[in-house]
Biopython code that builds the backbone (N, CA, C, O; Angstrom):
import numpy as np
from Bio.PDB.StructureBuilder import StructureBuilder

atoms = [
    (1, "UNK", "N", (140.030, -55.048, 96.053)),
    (1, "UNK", "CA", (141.249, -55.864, 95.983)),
    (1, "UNK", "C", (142.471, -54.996, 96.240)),
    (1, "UNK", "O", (142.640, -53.873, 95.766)),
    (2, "UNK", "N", (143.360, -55.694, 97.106)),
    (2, "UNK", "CA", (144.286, -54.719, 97.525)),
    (2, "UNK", "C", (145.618, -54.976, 97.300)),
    (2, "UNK", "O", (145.753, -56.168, 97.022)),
    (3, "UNK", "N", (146.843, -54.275, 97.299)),
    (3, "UNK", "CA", (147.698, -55.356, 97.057)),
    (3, "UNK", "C", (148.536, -55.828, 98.172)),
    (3, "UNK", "O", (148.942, -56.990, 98.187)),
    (4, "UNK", "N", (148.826, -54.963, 99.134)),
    (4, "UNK", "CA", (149.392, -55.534, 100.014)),
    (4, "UNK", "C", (148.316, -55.089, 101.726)),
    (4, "UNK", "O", (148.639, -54.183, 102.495)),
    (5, "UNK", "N", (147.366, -55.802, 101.871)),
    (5, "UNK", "CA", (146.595, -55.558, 102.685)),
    (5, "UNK", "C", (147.126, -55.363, 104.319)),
    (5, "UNK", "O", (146.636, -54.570, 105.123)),
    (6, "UNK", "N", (148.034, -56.118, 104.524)),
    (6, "UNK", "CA", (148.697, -56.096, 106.107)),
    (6, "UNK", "C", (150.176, -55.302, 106.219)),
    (6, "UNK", "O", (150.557, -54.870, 107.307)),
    (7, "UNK", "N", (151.146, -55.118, 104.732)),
    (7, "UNK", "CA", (152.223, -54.639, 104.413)),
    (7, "UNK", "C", (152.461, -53.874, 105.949)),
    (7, "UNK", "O", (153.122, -54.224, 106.927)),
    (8, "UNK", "N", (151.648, -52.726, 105.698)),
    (8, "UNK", "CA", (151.857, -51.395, 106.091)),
    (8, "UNK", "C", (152.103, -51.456, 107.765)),
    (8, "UNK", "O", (153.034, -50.915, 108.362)),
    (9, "UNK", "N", (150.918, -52.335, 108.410)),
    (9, "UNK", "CA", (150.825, -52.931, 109.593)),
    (9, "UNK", "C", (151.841, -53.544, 109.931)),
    (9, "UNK", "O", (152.182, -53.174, 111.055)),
    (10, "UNK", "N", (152.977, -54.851, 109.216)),
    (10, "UNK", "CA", (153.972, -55.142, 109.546)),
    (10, "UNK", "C", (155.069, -54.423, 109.457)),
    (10, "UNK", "O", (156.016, -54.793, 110.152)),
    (11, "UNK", "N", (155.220, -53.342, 108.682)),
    (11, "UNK", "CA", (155.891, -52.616, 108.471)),
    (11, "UNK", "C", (156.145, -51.548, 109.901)),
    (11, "UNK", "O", (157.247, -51.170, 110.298)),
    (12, "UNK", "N", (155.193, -51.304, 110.338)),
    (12, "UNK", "CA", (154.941, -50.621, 111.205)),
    (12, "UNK", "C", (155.237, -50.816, 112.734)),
    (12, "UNK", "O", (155.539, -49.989, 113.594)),
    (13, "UNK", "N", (155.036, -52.302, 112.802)),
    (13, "UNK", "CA", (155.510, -53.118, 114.006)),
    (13, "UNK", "C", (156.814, -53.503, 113.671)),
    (13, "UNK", "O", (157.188, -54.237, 114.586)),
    (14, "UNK", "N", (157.568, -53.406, 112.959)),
    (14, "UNK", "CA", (158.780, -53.997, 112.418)),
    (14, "UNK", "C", (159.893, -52.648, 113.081)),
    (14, "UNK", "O", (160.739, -52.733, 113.971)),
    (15, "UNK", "N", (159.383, -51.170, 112.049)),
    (15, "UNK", "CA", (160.675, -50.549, 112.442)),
    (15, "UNK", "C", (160.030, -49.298, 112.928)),
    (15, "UNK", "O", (159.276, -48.510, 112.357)),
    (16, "UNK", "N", (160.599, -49.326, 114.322)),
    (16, "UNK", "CA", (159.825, -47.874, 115.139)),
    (16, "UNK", "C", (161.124, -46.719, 115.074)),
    (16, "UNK", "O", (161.759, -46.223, 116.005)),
    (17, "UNK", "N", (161.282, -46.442, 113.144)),
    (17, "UNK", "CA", (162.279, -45.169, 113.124)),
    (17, "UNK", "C", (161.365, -44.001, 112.744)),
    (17, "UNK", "O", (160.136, -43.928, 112.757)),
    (18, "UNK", "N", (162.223, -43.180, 112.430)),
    (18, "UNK", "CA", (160.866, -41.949, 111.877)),
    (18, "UNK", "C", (160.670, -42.161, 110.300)),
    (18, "UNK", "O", (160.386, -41.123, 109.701)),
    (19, "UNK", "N", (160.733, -42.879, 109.817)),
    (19, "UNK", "CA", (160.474, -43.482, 108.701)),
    (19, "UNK", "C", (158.646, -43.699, 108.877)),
    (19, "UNK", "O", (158.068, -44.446, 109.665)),
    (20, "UNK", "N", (157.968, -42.645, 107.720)),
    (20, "UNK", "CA", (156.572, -42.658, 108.157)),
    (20, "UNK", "C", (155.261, -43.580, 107.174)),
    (20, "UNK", "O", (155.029, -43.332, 105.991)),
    (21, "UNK", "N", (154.904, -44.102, 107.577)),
    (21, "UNK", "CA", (154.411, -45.367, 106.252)),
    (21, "UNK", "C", (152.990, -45.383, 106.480)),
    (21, "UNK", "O", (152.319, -45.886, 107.381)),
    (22, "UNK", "N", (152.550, -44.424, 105.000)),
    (22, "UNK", "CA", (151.169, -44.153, 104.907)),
    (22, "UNK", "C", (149.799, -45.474, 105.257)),
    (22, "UNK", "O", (149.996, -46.644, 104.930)),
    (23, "UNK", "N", (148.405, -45.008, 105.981)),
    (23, "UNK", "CA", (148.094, -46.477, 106.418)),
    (23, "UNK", "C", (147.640, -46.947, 105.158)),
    (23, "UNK", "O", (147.870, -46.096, 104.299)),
    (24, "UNK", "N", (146.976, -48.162, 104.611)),
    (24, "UNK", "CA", (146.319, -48.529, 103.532)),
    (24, "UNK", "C", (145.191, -47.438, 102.623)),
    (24, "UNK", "O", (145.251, -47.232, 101.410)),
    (25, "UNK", "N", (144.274, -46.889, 103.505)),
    (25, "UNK", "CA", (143.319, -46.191, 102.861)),
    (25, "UNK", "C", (143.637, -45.028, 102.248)),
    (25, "UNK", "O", (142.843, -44.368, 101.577)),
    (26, "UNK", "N", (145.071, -44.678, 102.509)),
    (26, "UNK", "CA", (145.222, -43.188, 101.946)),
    (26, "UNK", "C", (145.838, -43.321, 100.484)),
    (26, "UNK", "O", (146.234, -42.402, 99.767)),
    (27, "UNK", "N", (145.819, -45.036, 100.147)),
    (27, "UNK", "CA", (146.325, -45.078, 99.047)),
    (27, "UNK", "C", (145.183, -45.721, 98.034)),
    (27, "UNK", "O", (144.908, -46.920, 98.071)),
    (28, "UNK", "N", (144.526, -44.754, 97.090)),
    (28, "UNK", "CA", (142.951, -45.312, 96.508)),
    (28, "UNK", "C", (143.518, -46.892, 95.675)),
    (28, "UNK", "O", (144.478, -47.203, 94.970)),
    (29, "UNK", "N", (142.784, -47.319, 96.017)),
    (29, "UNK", "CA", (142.704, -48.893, 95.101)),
    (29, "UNK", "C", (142.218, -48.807, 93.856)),
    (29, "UNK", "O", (142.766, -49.645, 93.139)),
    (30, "UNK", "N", (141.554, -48.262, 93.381)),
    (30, "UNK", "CA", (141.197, -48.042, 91.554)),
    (30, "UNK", "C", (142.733, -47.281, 91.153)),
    (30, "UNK", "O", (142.715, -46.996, 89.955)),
    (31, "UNK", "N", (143.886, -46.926, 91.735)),
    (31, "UNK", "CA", (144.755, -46.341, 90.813)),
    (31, "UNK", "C", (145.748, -48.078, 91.254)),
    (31, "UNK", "O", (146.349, -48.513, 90.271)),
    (32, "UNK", "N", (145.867, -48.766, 92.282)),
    (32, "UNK", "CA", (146.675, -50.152, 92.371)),
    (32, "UNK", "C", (146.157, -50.555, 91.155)),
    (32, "UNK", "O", (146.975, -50.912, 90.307)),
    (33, "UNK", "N", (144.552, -50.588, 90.779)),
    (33, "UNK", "CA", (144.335, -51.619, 90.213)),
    (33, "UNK", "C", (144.561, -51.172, 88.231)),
    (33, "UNK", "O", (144.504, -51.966, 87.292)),
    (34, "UNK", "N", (144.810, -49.668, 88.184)),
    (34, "UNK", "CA", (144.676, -49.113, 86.740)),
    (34, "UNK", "C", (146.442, -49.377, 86.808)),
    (34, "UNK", "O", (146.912, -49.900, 85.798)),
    (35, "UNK", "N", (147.360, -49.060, 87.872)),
    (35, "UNK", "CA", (148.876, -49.781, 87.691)),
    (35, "UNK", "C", (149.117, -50.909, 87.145)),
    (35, "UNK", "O", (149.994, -50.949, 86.282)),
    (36, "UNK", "N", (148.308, -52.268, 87.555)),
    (36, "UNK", "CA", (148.419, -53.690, 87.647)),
    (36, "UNK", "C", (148.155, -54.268, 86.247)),
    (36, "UNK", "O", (148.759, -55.225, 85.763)),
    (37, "UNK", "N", (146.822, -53.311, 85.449)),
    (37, "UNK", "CA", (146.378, -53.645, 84.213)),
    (37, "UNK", "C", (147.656, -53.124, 83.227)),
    (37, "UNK", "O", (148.169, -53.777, 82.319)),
    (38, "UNK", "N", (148.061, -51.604, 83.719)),
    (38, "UNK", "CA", (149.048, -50.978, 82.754)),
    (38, "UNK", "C", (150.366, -52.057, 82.789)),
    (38, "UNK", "O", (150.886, -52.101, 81.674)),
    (39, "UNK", "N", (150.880, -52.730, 83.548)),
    (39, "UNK", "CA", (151.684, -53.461, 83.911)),
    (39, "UNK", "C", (151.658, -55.023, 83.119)),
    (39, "UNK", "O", (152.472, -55.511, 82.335)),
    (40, "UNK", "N", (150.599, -55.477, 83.574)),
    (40, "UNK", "CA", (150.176, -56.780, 82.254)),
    (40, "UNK", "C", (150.290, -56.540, 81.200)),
    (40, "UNK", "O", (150.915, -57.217, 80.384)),
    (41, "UNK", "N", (149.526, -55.202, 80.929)),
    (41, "UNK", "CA", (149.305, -55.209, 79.177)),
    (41, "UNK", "C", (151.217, -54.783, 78.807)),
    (41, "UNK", "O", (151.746, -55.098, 77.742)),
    (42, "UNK", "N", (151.787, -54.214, 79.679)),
    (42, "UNK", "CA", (153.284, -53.576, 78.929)),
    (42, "UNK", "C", (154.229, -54.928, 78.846)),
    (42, "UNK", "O", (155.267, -54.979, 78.185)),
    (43, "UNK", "N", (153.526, -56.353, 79.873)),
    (43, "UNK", "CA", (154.446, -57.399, 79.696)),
    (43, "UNK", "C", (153.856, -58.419, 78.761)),
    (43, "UNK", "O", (154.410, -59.494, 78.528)),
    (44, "UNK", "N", (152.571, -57.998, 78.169)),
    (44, "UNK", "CA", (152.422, -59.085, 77.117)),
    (44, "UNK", "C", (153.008, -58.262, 75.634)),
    (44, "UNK", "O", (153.567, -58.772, 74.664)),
    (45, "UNK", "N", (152.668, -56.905, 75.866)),
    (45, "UNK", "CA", (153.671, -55.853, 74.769)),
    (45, "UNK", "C", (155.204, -56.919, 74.416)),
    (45, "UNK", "O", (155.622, -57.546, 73.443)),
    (46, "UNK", "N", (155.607, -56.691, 75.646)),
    (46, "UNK", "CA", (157.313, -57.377, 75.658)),
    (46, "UNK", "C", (157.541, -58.923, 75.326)),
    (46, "UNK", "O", (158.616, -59.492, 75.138)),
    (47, "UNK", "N", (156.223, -59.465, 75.304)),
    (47, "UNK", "CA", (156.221, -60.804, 75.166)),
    (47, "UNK", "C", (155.938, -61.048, 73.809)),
    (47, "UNK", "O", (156.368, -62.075, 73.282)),
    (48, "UNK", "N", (155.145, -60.084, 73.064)),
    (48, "UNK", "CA", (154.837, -59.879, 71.344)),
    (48, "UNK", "C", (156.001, -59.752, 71.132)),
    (48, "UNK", "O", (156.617, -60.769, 70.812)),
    (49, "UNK", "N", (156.389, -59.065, 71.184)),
    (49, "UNK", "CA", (157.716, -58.572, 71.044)),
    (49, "UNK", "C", (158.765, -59.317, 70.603)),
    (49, "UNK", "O", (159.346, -59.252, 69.520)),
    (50, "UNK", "N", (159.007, -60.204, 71.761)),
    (50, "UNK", "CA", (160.185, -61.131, 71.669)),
    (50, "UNK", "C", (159.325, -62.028, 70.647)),
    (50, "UNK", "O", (160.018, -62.210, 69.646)),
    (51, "UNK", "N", (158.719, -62.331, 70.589)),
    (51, "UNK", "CA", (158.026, -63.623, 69.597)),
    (51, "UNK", "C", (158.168, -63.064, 68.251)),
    (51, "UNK", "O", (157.804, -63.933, 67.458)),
    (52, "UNK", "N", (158.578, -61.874, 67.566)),
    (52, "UNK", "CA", (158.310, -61.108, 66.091)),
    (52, "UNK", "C", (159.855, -61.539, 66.188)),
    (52, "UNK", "O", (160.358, -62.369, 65.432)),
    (53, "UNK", "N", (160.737, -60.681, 67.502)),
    (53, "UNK", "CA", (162.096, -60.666, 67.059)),
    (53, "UNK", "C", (162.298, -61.971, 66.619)),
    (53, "UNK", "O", (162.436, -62.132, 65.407)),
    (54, "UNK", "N", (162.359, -63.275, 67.620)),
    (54, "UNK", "CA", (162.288, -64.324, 67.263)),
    (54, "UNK", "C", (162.085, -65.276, 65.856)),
    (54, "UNK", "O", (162.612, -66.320, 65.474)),
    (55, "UNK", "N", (160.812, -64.163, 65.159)),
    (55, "UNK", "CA", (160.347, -65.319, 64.338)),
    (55, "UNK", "C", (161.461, -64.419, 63.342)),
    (55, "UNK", "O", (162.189, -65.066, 62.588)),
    (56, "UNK", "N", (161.543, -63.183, 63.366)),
    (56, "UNK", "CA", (162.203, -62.316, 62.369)),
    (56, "UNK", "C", (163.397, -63.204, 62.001)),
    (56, "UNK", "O", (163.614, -63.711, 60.900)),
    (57, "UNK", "N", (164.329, -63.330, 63.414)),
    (57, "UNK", "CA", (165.882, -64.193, 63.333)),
    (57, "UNK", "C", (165.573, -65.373, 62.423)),
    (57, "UNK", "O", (166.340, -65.493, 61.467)),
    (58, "UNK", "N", (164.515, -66.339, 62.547)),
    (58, "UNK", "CA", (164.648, -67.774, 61.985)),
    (58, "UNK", "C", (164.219, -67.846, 60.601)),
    (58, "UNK", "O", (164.349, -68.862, 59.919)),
    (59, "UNK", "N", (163.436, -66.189, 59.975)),
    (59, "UNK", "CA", (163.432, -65.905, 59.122)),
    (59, "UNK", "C", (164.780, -65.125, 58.141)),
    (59, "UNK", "O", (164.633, -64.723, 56.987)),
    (60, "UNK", "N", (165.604, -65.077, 58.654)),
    (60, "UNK", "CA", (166.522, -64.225, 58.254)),
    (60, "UNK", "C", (167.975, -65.256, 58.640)),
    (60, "UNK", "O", (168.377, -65.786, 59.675)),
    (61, "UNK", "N", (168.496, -65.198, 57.155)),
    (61, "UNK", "CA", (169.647, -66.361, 57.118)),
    (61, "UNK", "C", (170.752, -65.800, 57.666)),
    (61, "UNK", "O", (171.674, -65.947, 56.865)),
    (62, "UNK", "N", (171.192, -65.098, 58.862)),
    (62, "UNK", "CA", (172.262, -64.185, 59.274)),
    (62, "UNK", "C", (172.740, -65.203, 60.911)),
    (62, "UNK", "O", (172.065, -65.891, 61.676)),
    (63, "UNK", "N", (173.940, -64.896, 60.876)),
    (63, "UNK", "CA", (174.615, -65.405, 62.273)),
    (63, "UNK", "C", (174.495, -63.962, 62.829)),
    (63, "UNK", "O", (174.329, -62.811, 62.423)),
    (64, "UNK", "N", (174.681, -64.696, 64.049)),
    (64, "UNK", "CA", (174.449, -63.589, 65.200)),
    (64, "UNK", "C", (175.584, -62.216, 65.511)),
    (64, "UNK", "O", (175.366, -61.342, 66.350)),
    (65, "UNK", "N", (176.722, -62.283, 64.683)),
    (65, "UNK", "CA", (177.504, -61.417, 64.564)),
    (65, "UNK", "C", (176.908, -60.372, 63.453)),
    (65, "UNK", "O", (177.309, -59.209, 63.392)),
    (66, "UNK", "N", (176.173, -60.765, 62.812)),
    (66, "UNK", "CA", (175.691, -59.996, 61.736)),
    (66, "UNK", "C", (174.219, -59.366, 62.121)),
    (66, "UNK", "O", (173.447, -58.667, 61.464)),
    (67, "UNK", "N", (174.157, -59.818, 63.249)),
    (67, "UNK", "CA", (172.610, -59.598, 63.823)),
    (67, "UNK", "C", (172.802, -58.505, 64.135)),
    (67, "UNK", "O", (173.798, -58.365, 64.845)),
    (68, "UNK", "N", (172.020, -57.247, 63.804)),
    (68, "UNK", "CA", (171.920, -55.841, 63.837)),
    (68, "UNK", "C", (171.581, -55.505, 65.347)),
    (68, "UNK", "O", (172.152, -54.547, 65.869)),
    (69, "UNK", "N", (170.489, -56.411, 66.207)),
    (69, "UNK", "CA", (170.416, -56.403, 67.718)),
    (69, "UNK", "C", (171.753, -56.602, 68.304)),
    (69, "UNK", "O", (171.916, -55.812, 69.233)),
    (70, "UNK", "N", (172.789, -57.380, 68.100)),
    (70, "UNK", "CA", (174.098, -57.591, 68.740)),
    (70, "UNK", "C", (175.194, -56.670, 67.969)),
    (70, "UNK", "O", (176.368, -56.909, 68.251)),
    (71, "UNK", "N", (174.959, -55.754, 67.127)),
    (71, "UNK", "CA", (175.898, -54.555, 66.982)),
    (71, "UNK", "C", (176.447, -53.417, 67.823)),
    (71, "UNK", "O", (177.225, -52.602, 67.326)),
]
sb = StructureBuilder()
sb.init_structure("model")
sb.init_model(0)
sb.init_chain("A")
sb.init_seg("    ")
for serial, (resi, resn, name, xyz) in enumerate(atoms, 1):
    if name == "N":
        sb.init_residue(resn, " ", resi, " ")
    sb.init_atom(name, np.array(xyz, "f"), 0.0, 1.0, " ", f" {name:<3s}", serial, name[0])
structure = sb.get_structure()
């Protein structure tokens, strides 16, 4: 699985500067695919996240001037 399988190819027909754009294979696919997992797991991180801050606020009788995040 790749991520951008033709990128490189359009890229290539697109701009004939010396701008040099490695072909697909020189870039291993088990490190796209160990990026893609590190990447999900850091946006469901951020998505816990907001759901604690969240529940924290509706737990906590404070206006938002007093909210220690908006200090």
């Amino acid at each position: 699985m790749q991520l951008f399988p033709q990128k490189s190819r359009i890229l290539r027909s697109q701009q004939r500067s010396s701008v040099q754009i490695l072909p697909d294979q020189d870039f291993p696919v088990g490190m796209v695919q160990r990026f893609r997992l590190e990447v999900q797991r850091s946006q469901m991180q951020c998505l816990q996240d907001q759901l604690l801050i969240q529940k924290w606020r509706k737990s906590q009788p404070q206006t938002k001037s007093q909210d220690p995040l908006f200090s």
